[in-house]
C-alpha positions as CSV (number, residue, x, y, z in Angstrom):
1,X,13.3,1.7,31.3
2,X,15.5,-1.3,31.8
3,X,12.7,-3.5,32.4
4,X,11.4,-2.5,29.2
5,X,14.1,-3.2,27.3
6,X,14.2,-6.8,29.2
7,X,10.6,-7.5,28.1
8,X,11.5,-6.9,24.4
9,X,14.4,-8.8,24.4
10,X,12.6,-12.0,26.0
11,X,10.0,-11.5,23.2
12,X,12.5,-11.6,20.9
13,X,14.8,-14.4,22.3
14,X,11.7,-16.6,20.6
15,X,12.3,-17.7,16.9
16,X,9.2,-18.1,16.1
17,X,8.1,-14.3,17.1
18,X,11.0,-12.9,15.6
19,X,10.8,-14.4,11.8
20,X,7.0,-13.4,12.0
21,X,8.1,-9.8,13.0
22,X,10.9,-10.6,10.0
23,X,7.8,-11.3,7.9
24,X,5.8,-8.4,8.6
25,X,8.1,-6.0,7.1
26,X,7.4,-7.8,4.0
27,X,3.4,-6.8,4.1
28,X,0.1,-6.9,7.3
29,X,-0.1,-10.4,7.8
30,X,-3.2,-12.4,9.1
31,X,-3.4,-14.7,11.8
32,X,-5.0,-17.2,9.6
33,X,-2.1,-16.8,7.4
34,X,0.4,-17.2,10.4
35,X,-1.2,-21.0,10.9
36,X,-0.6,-21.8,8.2
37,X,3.0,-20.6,7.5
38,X,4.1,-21.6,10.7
39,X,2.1,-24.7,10.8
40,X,0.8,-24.0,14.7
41,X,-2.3,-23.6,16.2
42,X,-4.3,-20.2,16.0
43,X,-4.1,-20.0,19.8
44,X,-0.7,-20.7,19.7
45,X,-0.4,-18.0,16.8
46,X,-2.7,-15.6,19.0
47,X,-0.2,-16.1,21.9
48,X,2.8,-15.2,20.3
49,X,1.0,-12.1,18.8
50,X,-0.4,-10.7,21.9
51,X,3.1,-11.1,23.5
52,X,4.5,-8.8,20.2
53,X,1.7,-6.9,20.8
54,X,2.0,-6.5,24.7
55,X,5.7,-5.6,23.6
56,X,4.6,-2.3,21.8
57,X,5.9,-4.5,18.5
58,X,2.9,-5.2,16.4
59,X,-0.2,-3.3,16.3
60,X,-3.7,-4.9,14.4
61,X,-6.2,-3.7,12.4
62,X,-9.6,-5.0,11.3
63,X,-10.1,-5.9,7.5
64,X,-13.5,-7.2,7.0
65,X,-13.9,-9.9,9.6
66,X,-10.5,-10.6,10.3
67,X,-7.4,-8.8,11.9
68,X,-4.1,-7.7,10.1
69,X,-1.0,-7.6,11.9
70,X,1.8,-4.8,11.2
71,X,4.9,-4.2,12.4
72,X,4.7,-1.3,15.2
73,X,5.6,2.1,13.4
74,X,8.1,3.4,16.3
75,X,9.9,0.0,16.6
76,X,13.2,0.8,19.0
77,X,16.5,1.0,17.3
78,X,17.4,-2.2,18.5
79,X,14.7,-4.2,17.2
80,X,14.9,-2.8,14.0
81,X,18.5,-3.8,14.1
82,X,18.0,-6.9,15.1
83,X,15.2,-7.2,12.2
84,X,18.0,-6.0,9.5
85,X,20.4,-8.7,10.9
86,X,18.0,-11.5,10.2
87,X,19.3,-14.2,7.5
88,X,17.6,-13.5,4.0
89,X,14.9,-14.6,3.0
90,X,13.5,-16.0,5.9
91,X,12.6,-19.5,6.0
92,X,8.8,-19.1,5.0
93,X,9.1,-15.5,3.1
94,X,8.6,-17.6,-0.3
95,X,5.7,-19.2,1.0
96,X,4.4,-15.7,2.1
97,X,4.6,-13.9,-0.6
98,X,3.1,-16.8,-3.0
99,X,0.0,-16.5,-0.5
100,X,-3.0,-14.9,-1.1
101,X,-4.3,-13.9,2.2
102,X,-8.1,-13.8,1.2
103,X,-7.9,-17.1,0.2
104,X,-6.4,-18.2,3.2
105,X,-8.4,-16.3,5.4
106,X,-11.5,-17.9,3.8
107,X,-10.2,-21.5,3.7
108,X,-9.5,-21.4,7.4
109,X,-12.7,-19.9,8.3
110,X,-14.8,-22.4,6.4
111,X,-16.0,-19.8,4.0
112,X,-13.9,-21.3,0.9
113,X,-15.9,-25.1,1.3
């Protein structure tokens, strides 16, 4: 139980993991989209989403040829604490919600040239 609880909080002690959980309350986000938000690489992205993942945080589901990410419907109390405490709006939540994600998706895969 404890260790649990430890492997949540190490997921969570990273900024970059916790505004993307921040931003997936706002809507299923792809990783495509993640790049370019967050201006990493998509194995970098894929990292930080398999340790959410691992974490019981973030579940994915296939849209067309790419994965969605959502936020984990039985978050703990504590996490979705810690998600209501979080400074509004985030620092990309603008830049979110202006994007459309098939465009994205597309532009990242090549399809959009």
């Amino acid at each position: 139980m404890l260790d649990s609880f430890a492997s949540v909080f190490r997921v969570l002690g990273d900024p970059t993991r916790l505004e993307m959980l921040g931003l997936l309350r706002i809507r299923d986000i792809c990783v495509c989209e993640f790049v370019q938000l967050f201006d990493l690489s998509q194995p970098s992205i894929s990292q930080h989403l398999h340790r959410l993942k691992e974490a019981g945080l973030v579940t994915g589901h296939r849209r067309g040829m790419w994965v969605l990410y959502r936020l984990a419907e039985d978050l703990p109390p504590v996490v979705t604490a810690a998600l209501d405490a979080l400074p509004r709006p985030l620092p990309r939540e603008e830049r979110l919600r202006a994007m459309d994600s098939d465009m994205v998706c597309a532009a990242v895969s090549g399809m959009g040239r």
